[in-house]
Backbone bond lengths (Angstrom), bond angles and torsions (degrees), N, CA, C in turn:
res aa  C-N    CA-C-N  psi(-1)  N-CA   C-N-CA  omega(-1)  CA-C   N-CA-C  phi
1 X - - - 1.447 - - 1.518 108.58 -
2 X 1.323 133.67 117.97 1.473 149.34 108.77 1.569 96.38 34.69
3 X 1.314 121.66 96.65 1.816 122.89 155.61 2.042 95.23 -68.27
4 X 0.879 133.35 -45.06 1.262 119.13 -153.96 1.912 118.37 -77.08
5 X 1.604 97.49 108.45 0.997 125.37 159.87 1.144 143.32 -36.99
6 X 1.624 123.55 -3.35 1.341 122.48 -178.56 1.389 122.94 -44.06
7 X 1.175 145.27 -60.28 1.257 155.96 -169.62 1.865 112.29 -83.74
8 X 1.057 98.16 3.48 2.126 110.09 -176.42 1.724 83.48 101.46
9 X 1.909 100.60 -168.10 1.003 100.32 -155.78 1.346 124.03 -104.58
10 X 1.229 128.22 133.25 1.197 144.53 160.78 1.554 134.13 7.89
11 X 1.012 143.14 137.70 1.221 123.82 167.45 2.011 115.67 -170.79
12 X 1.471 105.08 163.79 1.556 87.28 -177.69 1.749 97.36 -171.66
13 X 1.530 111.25 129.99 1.219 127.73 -162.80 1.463 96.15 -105.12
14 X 1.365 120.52 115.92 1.702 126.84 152.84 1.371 109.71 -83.07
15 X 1.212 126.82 138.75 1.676 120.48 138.16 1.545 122.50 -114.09
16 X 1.413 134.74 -177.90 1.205 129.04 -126.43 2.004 66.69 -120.82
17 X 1.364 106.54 -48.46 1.353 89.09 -174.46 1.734 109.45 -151.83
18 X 0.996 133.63 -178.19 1.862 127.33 -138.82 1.304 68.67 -117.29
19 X 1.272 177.79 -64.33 1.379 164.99 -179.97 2.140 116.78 -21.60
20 X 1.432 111.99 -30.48 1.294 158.20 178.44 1.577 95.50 -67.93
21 X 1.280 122.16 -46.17 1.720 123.55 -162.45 1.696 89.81 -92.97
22 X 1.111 108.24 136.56 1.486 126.62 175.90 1.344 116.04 -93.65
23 X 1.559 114.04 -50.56 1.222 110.53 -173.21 1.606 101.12 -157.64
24 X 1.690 142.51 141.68 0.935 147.53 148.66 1.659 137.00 -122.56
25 X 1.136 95.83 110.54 1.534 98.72 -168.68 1.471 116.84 -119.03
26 X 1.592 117.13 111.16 1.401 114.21 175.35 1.542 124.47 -122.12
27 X 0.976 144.37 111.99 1.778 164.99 -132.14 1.699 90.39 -100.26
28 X 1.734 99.72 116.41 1.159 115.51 161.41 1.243 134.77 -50.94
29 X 1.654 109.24 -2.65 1.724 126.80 172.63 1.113 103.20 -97.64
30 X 1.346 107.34 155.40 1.521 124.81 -176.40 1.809 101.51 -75.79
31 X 1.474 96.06 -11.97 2.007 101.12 -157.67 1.432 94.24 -104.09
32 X 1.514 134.82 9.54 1.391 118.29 -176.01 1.568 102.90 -112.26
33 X 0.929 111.73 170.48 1.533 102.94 169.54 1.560 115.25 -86.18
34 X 1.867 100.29 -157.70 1.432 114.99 165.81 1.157 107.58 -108.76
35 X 1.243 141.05 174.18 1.512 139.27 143.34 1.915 106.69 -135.66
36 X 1.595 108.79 121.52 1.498 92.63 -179.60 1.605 80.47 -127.23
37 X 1.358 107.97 148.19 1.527 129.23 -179.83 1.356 105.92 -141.25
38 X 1.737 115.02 138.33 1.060 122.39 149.30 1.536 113.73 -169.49
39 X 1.604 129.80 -126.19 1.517 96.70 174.46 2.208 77.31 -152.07
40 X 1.116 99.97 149.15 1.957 118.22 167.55 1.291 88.96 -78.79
41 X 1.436 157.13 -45.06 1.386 149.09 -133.05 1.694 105.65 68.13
42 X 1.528 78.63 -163.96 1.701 87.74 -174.46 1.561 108.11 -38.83
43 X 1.326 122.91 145.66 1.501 128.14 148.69 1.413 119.58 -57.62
44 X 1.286 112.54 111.16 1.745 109.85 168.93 1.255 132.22 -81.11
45 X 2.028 98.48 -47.63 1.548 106.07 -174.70 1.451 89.28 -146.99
46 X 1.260 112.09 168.78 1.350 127.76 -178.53 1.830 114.10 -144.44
47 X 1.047 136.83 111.19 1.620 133.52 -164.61 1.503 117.74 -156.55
48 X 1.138 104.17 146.22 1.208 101.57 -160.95 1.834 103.71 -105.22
49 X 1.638 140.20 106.27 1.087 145.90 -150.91 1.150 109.93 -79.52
50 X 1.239 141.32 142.89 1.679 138.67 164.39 1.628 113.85 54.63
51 X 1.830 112.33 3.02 1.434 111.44 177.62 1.973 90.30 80.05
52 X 1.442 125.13 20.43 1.074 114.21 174.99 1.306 121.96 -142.81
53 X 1.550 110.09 -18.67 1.458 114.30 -165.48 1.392 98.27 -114.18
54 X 1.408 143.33 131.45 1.839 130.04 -177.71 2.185 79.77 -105.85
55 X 1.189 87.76 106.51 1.567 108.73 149.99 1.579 128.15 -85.75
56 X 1.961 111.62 114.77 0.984 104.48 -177.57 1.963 105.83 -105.35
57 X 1.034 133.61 131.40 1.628 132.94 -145.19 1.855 94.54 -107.15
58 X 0.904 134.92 117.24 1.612 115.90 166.01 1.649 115.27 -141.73
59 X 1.519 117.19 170.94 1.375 106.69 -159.80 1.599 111.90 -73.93
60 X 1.329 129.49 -6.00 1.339 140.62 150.92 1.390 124.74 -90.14
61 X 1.235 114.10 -13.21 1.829 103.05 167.50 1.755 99.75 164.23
62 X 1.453 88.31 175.95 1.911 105.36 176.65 1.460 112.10 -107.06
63 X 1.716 104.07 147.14 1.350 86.53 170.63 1.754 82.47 -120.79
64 X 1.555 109.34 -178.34 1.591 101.86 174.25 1.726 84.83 -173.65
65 X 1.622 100.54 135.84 1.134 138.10 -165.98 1.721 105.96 -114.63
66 X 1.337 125.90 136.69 1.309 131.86 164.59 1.188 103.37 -81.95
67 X 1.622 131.03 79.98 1.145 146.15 178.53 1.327 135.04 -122.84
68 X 1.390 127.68 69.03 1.664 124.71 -169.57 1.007 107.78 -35.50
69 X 1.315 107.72 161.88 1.430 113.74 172.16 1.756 118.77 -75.34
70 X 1.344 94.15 -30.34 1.185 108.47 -168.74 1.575 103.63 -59.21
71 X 1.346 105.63 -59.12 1.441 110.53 -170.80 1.902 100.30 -81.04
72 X 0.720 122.62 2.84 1.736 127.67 151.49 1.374 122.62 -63.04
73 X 1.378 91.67 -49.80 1.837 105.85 179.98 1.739 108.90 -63.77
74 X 1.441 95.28 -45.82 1.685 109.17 -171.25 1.844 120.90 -60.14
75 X 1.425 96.45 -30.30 1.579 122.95 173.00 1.122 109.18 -94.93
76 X 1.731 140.64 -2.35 1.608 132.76 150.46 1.161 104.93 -74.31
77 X 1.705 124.54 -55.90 1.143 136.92 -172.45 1.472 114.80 -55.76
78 X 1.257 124.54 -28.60 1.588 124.04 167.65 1.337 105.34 -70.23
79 X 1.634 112.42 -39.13 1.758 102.61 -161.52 1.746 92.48 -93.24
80 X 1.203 135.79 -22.38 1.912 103.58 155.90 1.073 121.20 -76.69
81 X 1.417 143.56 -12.53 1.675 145.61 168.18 1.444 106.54 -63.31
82 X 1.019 106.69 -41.60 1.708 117.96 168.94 1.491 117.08 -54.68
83 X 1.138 93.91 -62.09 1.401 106.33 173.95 1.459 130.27 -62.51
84 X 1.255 113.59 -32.83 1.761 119.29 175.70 1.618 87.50 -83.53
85 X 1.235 136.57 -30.21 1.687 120.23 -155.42 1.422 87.61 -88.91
86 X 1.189 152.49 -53.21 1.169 157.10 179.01 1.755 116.91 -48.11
87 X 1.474 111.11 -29.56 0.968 106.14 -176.13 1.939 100.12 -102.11
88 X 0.942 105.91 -18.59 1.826 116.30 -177.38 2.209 97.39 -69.95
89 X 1.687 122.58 -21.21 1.036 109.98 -171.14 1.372 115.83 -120.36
């Protein structure tokens, strides 16, 4: 996978086999989105590659995100601050 960030970040779903994909839907407009669904299975491993890529590993496939860790950590840490302040009011 592509480190370069131009457009935000990166990303790219394998599966082990096209039975695995649930549903794919992509809009002949430039203005609709995508939607691809299906399931990796169980979670095996989870790691974060070169300090850049957060790899999620499962018994049907990988997904892997251009995701530092750093800014991984920074986006947990917002969503429990959120979460304790929300629940403190």
């Amino acid at each position: 996978m592509s480190k370069d960030t131009e457009n935000g970040h990166g990303f790219s779903v394998e599966l082990k086999r096209k039975n695995h994909v649930r549903s794919i839907s992509i809009s002949n407009s430039d203005r609709e989105g995508v939607l691809l669904e299906g399931t990796i299975g169980q979670i095996e491993e989870l790691d974060i590659l070169e300090g850049a890529v957060l790899q999620i590993k499962g018994t049907h496939g990988t997904i892997m995100v251009n995701l530092c860790e750093d800014k991984l950590r920074e986006l947990l840490e917002k969503k429990v601050s959120k979460r304790v302040t929300s629940n403190e009011g």
